[in-house]
PyMOL Python script that loads the backbone (N, CA, C, O; Angstrom):
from pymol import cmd

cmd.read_pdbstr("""\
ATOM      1  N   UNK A   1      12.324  -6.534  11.297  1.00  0.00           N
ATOM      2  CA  UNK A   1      11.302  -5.718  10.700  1.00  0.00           C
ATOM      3  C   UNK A   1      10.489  -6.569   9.725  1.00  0.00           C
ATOM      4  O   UNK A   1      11.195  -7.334   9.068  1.00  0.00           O
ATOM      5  N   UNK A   2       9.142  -6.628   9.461  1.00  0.00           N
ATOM      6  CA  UNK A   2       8.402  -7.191   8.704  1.00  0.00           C
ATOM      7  C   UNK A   2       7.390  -5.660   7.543  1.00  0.00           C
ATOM      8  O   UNK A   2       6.657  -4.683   7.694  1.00  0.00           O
ATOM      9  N   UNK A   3       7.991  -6.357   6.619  1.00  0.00           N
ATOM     10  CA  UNK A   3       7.270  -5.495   5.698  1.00  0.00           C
ATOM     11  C   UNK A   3       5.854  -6.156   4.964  1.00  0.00           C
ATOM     12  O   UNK A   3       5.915  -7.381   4.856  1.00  0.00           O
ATOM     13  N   UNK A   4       5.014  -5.735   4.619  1.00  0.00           N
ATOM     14  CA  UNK A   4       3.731  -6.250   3.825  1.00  0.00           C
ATOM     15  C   UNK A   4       2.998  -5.012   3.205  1.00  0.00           C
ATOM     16  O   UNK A   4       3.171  -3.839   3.536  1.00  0.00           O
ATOM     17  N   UNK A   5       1.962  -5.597   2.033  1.00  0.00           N
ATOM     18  CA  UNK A   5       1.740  -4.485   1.304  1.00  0.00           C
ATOM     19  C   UNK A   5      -0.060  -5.046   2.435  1.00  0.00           C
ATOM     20  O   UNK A   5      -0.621  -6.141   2.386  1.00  0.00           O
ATOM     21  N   UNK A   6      -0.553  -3.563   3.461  1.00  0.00           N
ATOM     22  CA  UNK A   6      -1.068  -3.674   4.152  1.00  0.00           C
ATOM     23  C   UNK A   6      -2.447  -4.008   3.537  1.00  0.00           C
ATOM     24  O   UNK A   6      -3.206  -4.839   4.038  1.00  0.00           O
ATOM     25  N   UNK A   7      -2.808  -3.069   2.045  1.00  0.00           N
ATOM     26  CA  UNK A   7      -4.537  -3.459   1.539  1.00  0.00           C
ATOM     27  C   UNK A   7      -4.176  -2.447   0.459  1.00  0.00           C
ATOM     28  O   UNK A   7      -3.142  -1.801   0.292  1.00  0.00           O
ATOM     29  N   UNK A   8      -5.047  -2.479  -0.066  1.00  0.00           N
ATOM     30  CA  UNK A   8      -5.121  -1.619  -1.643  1.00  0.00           C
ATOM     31  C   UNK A   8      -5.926  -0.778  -0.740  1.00  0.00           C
ATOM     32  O   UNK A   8      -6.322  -0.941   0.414  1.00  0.00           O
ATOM     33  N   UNK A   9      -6.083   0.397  -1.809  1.00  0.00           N
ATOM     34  CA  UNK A   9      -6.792   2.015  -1.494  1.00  0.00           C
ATOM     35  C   UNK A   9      -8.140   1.587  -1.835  1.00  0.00           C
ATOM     36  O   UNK A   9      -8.239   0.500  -2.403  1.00  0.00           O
ATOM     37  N   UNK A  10      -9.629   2.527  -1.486  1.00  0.00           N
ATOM     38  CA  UNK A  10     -10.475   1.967  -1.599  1.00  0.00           C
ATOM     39  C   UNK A  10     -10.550   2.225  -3.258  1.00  0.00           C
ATOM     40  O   UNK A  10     -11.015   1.193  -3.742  1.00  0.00           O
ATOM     41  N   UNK A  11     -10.317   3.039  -4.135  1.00  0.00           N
ATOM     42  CA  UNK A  11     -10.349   3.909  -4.664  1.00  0.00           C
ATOM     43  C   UNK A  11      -9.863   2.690  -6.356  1.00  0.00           C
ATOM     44  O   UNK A  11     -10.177   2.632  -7.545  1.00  0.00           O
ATOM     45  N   UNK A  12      -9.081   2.050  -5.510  1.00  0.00           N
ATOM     46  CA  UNK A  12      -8.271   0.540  -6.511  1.00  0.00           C
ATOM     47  C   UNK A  12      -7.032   1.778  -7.087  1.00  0.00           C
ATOM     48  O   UNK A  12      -6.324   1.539  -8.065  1.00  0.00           O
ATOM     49  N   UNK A  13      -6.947   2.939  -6.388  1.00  0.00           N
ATOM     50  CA  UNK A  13      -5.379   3.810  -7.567  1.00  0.00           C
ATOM     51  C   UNK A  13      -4.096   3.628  -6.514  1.00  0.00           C
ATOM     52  O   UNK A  13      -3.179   4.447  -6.558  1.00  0.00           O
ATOM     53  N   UNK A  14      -4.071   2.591  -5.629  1.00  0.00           N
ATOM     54  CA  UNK A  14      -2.412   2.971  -5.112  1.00  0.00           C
ATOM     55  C   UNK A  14      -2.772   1.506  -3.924  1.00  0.00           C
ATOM     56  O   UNK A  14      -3.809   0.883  -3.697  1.00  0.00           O
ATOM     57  N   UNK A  15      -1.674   1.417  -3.497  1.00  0.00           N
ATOM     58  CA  UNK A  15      -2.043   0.678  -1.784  1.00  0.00           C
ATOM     59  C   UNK A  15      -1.055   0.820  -0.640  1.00  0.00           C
ATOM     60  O   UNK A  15      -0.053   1.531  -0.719  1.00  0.00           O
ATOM     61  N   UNK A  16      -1.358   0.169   0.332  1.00  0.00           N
ATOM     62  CA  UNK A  16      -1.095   0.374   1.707  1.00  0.00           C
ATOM     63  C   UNK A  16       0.550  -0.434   2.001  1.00  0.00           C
ATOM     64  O   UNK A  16       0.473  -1.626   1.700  1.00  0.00           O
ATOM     65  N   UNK A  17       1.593  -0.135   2.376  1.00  0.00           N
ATOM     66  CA  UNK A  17       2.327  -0.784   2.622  1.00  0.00           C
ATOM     67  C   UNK A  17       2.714  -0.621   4.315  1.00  0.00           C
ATOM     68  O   UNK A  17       2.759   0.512   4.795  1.00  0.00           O
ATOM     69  N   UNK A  18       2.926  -1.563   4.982  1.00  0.00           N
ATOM     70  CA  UNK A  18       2.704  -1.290   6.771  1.00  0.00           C
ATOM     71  C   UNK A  18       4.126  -2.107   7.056  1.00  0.00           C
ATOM     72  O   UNK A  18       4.398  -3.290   6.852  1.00  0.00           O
ATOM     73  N   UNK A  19       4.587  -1.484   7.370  1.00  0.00           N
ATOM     74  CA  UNK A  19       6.174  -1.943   8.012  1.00  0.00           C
ATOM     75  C   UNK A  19       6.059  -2.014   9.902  1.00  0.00           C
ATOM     76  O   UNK A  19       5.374  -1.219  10.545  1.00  0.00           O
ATOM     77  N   UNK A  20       6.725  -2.914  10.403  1.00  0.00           N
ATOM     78  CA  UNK A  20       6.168  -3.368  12.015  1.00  0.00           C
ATOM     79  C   UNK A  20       7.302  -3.560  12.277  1.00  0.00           C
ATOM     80  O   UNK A  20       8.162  -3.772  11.421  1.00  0.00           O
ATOM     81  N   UNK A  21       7.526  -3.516  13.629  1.00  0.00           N
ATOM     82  CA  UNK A  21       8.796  -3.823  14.676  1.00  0.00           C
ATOM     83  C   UNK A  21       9.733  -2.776  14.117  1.00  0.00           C
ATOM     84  O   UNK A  21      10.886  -3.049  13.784  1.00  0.00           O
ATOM     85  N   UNK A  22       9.241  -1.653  14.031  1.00  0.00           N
ATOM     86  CA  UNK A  22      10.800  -0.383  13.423  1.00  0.00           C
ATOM     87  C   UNK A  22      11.224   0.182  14.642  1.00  0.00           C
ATOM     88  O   UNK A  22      10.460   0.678  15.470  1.00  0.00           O
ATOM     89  N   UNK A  23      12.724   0.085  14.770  1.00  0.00           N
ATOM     90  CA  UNK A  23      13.256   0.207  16.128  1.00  0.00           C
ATOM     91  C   UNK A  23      13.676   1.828  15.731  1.00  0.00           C
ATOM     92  O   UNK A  23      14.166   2.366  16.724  1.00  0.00           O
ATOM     93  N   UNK A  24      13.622   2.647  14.673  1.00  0.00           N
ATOM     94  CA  UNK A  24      14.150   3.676  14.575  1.00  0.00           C
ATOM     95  C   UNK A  24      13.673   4.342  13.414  1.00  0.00           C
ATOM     96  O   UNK A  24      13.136   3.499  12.696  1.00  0.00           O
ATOM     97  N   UNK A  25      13.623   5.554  12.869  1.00  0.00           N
ATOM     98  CA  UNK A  25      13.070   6.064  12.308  1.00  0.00           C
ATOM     99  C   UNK A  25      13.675   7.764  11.708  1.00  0.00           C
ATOM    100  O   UNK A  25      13.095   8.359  12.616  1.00  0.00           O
ATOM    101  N   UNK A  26      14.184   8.618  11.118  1.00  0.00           N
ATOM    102  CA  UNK A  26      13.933   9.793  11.805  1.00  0.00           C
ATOM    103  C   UNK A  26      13.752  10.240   9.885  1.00  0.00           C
ATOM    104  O   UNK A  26      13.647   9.380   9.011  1.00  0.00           O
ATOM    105  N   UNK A  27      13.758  11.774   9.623  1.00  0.00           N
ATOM    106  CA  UNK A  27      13.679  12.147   8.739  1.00  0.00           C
ATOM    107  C   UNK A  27      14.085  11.862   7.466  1.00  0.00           C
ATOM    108  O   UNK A  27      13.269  11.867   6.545  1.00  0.00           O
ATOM    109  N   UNK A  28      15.707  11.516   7.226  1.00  0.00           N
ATOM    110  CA  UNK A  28      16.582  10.988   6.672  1.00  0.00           C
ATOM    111  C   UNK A  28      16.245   9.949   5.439  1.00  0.00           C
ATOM    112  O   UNK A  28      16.394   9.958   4.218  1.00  0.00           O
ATOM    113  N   UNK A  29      15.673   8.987   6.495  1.00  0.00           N
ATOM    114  CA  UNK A  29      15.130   7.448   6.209  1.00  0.00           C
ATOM    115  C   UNK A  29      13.575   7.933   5.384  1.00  0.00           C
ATOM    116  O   UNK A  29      13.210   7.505   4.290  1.00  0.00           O
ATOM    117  N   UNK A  30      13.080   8.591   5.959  1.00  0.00           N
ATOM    118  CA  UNK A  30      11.682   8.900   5.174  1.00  0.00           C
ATOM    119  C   UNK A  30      11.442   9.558   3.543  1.00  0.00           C
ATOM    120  O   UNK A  30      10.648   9.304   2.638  1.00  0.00           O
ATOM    121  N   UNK A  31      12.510  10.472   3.706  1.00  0.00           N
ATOM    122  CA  UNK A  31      13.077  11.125   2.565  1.00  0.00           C
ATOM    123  C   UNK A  31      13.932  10.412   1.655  1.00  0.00           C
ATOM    124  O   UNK A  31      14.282  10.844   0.557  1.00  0.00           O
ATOM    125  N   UNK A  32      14.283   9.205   2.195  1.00  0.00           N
ATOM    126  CA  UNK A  32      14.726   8.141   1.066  1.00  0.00           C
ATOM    127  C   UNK A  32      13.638   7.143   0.576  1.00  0.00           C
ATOM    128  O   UNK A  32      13.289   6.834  -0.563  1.00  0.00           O
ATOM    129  N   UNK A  33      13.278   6.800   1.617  1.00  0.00           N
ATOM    130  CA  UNK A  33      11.848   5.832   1.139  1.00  0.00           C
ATOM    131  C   UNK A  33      11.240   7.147   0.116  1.00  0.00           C
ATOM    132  O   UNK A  33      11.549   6.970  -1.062  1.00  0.00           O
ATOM    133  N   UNK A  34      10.677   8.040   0.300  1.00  0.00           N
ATOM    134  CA  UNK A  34       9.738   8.869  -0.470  1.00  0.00           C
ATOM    135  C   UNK A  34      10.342   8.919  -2.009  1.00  0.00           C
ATOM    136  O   UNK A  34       9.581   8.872  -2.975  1.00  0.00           O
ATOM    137  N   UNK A  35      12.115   9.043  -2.185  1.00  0.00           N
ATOM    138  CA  UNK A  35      12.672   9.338  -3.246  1.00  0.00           C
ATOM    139  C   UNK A  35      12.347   8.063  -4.263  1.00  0.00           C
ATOM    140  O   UNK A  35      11.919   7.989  -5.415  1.00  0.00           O
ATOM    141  N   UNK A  36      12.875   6.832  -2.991  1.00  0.00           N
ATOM    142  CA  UNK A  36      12.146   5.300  -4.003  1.00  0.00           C
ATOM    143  C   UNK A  36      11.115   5.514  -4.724  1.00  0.00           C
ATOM    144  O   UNK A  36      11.072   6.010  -5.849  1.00  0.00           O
ATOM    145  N   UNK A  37      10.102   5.060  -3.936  1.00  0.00           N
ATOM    146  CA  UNK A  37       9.027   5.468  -4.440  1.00  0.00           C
ATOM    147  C   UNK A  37       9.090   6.406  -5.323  1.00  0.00           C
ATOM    148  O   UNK A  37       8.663   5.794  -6.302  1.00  0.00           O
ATOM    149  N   UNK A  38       9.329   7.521  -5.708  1.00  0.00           N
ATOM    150  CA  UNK A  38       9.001   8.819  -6.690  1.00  0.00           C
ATOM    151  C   UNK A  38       9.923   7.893  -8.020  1.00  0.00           C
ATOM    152  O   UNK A  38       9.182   7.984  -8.999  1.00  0.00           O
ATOM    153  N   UNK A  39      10.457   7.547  -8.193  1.00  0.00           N
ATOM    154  CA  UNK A  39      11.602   7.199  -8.952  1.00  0.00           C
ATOM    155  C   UNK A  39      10.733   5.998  -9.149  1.00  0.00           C
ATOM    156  O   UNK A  39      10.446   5.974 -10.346  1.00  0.00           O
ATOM    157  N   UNK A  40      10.252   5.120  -8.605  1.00  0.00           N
ATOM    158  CA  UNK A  40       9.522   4.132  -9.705  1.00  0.00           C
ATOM    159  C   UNK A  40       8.169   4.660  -9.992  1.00  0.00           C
ATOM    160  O   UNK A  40       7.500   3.870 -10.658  1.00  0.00           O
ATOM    161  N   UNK A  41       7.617   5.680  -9.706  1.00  0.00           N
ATOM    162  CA  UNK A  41       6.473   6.447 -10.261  1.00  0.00           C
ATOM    163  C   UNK A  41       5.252   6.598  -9.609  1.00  0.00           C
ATOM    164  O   UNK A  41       4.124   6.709 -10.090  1.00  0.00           O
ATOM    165  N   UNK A  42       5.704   6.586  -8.205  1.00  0.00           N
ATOM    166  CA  UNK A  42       4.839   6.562  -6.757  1.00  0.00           C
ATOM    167  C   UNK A  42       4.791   7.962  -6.380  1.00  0.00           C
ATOM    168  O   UNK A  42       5.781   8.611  -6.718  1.00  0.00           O
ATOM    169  N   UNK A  43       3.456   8.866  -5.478  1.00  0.00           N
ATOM    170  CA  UNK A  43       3.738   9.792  -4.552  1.00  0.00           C
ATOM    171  C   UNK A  43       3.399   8.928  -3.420  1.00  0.00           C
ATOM    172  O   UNK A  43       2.804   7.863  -3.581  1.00  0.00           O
ATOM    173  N   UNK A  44       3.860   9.482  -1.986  1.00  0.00           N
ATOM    174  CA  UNK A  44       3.442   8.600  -1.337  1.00  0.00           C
ATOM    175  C   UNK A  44       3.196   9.772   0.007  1.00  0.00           C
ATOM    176  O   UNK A  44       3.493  10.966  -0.034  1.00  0.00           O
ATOM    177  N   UNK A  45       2.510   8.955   1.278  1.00  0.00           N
ATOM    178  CA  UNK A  45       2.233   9.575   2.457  1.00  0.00           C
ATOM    179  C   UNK A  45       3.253   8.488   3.324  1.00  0.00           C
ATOM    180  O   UNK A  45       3.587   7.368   2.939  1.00  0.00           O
ATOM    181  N   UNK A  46       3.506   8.927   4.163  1.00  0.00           N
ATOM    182  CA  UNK A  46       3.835   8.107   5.067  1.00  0.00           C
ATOM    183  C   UNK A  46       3.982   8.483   6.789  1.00  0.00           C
ATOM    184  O   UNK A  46       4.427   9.557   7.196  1.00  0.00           O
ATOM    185  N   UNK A  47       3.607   7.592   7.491  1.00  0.00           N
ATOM    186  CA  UNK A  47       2.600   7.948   8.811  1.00  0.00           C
ATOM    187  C   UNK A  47       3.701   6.839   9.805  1.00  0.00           C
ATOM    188  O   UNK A  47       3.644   5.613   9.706  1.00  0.00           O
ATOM    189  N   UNK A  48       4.363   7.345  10.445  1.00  0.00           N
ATOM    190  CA  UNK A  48       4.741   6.782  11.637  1.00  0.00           C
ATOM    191  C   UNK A  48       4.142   6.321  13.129  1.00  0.00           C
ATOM    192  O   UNK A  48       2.950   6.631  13.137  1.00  0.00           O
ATOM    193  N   UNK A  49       4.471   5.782  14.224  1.00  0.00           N
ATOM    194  CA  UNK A  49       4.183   5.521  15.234  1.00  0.00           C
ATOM    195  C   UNK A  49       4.959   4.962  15.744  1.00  0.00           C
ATOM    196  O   UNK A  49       4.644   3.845  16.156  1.00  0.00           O
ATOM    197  N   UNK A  50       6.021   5.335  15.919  1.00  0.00           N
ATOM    198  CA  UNK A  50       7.896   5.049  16.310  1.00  0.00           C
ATOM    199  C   UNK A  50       7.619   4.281  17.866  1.00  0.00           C
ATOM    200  O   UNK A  50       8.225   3.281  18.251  1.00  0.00           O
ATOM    201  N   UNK A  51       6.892   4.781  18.390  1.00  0.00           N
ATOM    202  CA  UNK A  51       6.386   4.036  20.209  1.00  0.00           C
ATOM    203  C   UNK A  51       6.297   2.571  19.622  1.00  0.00           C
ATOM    204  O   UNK A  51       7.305   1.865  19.651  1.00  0.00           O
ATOM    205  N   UNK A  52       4.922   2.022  19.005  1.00  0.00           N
ATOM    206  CA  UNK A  52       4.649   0.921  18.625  1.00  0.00           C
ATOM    207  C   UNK A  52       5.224   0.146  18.179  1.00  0.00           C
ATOM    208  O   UNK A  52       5.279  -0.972  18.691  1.00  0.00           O
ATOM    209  N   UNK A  53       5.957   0.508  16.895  1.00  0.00           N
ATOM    210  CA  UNK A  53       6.981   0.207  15.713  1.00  0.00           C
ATOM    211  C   UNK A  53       6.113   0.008  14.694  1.00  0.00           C
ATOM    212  O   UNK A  53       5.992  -1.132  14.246  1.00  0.00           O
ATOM    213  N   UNK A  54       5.428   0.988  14.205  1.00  0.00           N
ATOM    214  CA  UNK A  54       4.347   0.901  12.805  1.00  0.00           C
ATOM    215  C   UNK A  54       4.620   2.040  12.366  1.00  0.00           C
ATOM    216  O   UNK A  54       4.602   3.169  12.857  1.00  0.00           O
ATOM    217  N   UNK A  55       4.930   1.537  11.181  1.00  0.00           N
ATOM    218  CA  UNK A  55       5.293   2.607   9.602  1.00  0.00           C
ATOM    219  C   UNK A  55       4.213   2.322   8.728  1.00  0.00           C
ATOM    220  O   UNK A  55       4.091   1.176   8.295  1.00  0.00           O
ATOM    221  N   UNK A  56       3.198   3.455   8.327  1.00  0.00           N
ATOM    222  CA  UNK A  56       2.223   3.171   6.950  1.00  0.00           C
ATOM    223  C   UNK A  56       2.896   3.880   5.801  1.00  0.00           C
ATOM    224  O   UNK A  56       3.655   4.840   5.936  1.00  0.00           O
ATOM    225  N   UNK A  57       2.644   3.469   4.962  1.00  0.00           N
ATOM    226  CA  UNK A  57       3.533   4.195   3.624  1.00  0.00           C
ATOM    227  C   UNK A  57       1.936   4.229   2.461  1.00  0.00           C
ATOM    228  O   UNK A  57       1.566   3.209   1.879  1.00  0.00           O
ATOM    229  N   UNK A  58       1.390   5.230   2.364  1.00  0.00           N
ATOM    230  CA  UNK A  58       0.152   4.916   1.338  1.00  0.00           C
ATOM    231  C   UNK A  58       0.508   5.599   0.169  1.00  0.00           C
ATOM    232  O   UNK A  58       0.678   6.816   0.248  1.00  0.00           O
ATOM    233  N   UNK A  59       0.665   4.968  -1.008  1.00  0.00           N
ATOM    234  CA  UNK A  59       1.108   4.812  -2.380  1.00  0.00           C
ATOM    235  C   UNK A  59       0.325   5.067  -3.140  1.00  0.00           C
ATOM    236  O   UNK A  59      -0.692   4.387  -3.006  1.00  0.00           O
ATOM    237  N   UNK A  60       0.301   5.795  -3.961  1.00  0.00           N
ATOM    238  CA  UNK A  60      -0.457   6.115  -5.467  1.00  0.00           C
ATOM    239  C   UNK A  60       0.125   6.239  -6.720  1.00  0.00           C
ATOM    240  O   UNK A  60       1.047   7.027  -6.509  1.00  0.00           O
ATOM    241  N   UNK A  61       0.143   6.044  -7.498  1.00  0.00           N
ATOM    242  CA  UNK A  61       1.026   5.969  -8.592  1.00  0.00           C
ATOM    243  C   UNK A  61       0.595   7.409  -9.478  1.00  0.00           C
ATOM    244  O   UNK A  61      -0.552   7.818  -9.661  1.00  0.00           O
ATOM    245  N   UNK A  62       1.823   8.006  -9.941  1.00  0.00           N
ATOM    246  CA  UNK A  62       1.999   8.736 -10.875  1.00  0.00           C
ATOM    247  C   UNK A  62       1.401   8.033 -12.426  1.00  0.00           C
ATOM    248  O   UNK A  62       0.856   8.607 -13.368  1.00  0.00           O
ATOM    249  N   UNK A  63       1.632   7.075 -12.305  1.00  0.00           N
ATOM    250  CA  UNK A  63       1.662   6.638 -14.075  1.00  0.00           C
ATOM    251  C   UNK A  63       1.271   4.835 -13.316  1.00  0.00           C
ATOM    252  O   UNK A  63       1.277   4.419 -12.158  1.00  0.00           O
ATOM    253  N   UNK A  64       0.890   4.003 -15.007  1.00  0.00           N
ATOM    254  CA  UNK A  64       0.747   2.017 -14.682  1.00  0.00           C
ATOM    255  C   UNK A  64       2.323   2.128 -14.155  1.00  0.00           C
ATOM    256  O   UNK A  64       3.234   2.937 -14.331  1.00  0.00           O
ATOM    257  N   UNK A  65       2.174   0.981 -13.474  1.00  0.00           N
ATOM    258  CA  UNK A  65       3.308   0.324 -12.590  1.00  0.00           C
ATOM    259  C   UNK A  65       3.092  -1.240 -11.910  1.00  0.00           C
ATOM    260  O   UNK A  65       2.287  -1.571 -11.039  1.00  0.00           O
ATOM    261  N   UNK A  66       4.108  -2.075 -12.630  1.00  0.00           N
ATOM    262  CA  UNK A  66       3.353  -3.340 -12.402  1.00  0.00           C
ATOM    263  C   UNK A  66       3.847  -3.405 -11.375  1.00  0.00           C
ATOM    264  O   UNK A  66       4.658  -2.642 -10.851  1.00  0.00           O
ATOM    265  N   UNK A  67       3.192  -4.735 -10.847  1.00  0.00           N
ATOM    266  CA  UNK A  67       3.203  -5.393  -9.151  1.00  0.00           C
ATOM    267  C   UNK A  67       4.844  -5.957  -8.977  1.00  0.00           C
ATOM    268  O   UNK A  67       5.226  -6.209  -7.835  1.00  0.00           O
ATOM    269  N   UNK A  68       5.636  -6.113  -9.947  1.00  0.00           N
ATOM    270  CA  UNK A  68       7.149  -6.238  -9.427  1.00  0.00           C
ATOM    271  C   UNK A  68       7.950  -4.906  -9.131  1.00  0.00           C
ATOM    272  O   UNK A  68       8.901  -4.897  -8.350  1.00  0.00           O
ATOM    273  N   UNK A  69       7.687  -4.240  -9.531  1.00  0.00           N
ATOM    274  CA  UNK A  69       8.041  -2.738  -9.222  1.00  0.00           C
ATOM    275  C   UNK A  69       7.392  -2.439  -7.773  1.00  0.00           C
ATOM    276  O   UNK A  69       8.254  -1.848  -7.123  1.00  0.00           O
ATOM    277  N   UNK A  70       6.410  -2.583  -7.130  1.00  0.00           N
ATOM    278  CA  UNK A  70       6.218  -2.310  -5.756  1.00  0.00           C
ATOM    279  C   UNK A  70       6.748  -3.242  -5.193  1.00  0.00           C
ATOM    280  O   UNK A  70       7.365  -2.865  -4.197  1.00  0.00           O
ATOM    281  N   UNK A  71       6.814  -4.749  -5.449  1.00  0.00           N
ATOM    282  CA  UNK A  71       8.214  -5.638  -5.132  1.00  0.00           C
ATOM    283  C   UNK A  71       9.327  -5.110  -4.600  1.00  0.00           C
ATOM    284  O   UNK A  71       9.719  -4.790  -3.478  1.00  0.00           O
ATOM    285  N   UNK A  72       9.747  -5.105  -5.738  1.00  0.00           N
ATOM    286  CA  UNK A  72      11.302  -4.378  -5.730  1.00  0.00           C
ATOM    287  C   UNK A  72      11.179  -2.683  -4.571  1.00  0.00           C
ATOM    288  O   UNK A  72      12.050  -2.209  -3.840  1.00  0.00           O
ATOM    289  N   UNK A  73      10.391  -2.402  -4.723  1.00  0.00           N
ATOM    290  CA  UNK A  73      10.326  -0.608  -3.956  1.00  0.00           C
ATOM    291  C   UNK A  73      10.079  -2.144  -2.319  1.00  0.00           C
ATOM    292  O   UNK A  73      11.197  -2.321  -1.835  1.00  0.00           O
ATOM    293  N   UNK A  74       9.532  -2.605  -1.950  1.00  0.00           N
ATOM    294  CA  UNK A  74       9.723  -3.391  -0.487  1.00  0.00           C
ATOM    295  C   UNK A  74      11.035  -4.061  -0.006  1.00  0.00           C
ATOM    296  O   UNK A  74      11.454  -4.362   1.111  1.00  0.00           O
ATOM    297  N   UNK A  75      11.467  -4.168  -1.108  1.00  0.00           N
ATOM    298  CA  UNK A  75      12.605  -4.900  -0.623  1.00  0.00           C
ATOM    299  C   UNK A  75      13.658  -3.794  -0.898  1.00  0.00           C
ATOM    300  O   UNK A  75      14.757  -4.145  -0.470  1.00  0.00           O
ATOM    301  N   UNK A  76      13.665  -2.960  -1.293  1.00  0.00           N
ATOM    302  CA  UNK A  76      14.731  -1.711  -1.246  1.00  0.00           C
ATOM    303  C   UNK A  76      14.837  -0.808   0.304  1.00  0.00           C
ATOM    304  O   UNK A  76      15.841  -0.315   0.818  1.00  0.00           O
ATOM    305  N   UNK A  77      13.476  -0.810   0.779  1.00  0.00           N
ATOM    306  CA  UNK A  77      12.928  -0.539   1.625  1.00  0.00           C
ATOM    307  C   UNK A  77      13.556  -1.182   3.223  1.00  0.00           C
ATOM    308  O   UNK A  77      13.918  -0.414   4.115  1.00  0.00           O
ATOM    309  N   UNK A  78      13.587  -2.333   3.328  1.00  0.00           N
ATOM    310  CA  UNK A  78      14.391  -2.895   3.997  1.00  0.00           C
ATOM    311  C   UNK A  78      15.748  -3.590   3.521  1.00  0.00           C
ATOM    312  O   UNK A  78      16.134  -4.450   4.312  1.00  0.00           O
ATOM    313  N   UNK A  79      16.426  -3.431   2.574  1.00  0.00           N
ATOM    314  CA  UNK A  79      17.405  -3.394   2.618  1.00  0.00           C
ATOM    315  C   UNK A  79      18.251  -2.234   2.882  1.00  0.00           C
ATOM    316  O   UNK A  79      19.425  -2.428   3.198  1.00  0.00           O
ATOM    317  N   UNK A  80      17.541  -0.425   2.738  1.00  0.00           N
ATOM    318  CA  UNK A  80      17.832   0.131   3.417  1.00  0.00           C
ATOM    319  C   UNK A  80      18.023   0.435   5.084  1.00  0.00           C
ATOM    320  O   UNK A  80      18.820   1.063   5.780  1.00  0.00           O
ATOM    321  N   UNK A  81      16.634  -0.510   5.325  1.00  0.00           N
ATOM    322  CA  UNK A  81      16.459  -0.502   7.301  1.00  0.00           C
ATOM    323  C   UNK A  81      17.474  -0.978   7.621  1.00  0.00           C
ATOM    324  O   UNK A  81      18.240  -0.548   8.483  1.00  0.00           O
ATOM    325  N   UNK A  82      17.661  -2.439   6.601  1.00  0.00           N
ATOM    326  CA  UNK A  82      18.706  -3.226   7.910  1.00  0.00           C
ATOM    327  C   UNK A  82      19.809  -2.170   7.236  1.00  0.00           C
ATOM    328  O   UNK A  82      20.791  -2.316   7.965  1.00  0.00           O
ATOM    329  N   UNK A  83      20.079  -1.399   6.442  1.00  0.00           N
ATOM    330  CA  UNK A  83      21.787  -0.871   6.627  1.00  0.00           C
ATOM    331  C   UNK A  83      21.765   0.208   7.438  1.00  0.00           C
ATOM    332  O   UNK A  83      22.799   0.876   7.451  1.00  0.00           O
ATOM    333  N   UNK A  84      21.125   0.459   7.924  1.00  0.00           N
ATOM    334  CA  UNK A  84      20.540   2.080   8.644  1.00  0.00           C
ATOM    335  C   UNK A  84      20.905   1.141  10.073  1.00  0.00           C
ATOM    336  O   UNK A  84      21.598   1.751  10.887  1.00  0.00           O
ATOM    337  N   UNK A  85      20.556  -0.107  10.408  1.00  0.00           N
ATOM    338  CA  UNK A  85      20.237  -0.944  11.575  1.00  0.00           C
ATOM    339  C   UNK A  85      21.781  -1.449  12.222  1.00  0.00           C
ATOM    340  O   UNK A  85      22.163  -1.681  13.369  1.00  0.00           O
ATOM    341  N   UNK A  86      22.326  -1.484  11.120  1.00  0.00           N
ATOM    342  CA  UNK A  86      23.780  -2.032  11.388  1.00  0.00           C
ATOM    343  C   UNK A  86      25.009  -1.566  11.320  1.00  0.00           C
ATOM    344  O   UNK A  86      26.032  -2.195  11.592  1.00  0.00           O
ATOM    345  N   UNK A  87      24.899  -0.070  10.831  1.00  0.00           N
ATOM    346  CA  UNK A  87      25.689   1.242  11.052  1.00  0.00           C
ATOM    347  C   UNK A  87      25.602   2.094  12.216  1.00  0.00           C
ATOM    348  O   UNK A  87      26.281   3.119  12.284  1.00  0.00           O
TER     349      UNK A  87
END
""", "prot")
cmd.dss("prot")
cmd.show_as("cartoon", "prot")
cmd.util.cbc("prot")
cmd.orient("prot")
């Protein structure tokens, strides 16, 4: 799985994070990503295409939130995939 933060919003209040090659997906997993996010001070959307393997996750922040904090929310992110991947 490759994660990247896809583009900022046009708006400059949140940005794009696009996750590729996702072999699986279902409710579970979305509702944890969403909780991340809320918990470092994100609402978020997030838009599947499970055929392809493209996950959009579009982010806005509740409150400032520096750029290691959406860091850390990417790499939580797939360190959840791969444990979801290997169970």
């Amino acid at each position: 799985m490759k994660c990247e933060i896809y583009g900022e919003l046009l708006n400059g209040n949140g940005v794009k994070i696009r996750l590729s090659n996702v072999e699986y997906i279902d409710e579970n997993i979305i509702s944890d990503w969403k909780a991340i996010l809320k918990h470092n001070g994100y609402t978020s959307v997030i838009q599947h295409e499970i055929s392809s393997g493209f996950v959009t996750i579009t982010c806005r922040p509740t409150g400032k939130i520096p750029l290691i904090n959406i860091t850390i929310i990417l790499l939580g992110i797939v360190l959840i995939l791969r444990f979801m991947h290997v169970v």
